[in-house]
C-alpha positions as CSV (number, residue, x, y, z in Angstrom):
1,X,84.2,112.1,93.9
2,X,87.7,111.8,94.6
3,X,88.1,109.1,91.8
4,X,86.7,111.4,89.3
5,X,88.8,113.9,90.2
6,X,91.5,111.4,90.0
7,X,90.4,110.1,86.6
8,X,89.9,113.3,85.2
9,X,93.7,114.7,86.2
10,X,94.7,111.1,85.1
11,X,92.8,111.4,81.6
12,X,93.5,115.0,80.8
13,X,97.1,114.0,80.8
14,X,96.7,111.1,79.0
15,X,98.3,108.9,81.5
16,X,96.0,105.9,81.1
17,X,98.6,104.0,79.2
18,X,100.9,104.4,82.2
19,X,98.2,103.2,84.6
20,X,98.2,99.5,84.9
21,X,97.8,97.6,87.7
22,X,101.5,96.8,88.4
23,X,102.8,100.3,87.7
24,X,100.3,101.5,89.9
25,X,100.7,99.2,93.1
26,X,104.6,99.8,92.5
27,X,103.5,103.1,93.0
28,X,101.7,103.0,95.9
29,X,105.0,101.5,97.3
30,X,107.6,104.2,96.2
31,X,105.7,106.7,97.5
32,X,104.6,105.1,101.2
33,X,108.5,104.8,101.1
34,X,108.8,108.6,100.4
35,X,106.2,108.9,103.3
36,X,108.3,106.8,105.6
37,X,111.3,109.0,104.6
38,X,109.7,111.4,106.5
39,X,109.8,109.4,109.8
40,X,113.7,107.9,108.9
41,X,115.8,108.1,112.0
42,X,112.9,110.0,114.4
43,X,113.0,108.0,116.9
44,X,111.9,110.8,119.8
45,X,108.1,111.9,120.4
46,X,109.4,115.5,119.4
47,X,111.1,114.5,116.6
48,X,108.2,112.3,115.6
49,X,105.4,115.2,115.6
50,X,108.2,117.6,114.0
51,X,107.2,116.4,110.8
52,X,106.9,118.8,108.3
53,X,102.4,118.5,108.1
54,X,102.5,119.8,104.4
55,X,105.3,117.3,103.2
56,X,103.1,114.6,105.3
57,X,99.8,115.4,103.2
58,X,101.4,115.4,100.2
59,X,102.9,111.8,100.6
60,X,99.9,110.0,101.8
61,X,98.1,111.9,99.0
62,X,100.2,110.6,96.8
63,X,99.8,106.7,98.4
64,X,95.8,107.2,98.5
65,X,95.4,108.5,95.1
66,X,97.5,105.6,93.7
67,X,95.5,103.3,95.9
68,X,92.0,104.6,94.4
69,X,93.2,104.2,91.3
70,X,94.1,100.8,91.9
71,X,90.8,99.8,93.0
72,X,89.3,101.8,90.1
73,X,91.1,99.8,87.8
74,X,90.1,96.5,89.6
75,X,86.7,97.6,89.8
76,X,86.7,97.5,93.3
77,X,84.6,99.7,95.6
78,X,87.1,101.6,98.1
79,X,84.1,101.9,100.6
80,X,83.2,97.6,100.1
81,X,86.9,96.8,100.4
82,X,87.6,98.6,103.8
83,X,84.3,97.5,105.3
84,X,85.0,94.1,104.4
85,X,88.5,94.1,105.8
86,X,87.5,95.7,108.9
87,X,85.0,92.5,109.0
88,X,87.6,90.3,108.9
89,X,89.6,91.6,111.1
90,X,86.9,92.2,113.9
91,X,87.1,88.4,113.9
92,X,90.7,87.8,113.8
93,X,91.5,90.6,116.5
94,X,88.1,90.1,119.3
95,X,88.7,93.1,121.5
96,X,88.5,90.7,124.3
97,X,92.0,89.5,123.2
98,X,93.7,92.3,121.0
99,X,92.9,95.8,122.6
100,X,95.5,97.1,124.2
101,X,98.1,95.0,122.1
102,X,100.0,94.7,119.2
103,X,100.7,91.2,118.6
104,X,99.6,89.4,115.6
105,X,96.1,87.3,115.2
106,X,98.1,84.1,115.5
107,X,99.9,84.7,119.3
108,X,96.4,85.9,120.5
């Protein structure tokens, strides 16, 4: 559903031509940066949850759409490619070693 929706804004415009796969992952990176402009120099719990929530959603709308129509482009299946990386990681990170912290696979 959100794809279509995606697609449909995407193809309405006709901004297909603009949508290959390097424009769009170099999107997905200018805009998490706008997302972590929101977070620049917060460095307080306060100032942390001070963020503005509107300015918040529209950033990581911005990153997700990109990123769904990434995988659209790919023909990859948003839903298959999480579940499968949350697979992978269940056996990199075992709770009995990772829960509670936040070092990497390798110092576990």
């Amino acid at each position: 559903e959100i794809t279509e929706a995606l697609l449909k804004f995407r193809d309405d415009r006709d901004w297909a031509q603009f949508h290959d796969s390097k424009n769009l992952a170099t999107a997905i990176s200018i805009e998490a940066a706008e997302l972590n402009e929101l977070y620049l120099w917060k460095n307080k719990q306060e100032d942390i949850s001070s963020v503005n929530s509107e300015r918040l959603s529209e950033e990581l709308a911005d990153v997700l759409s990109y990123a769904f129509l990434l995988a659209e482009k790919n023909n990859l299946n948003v839903k298959d490619i999480i579940l499968a990386k949350i697979t992978k990681n269940d056996a990199k990170y075992p709770v009995a070693k990772a829960k509670g912290t936040a070092k990497k696979y390798t110092e576990l």
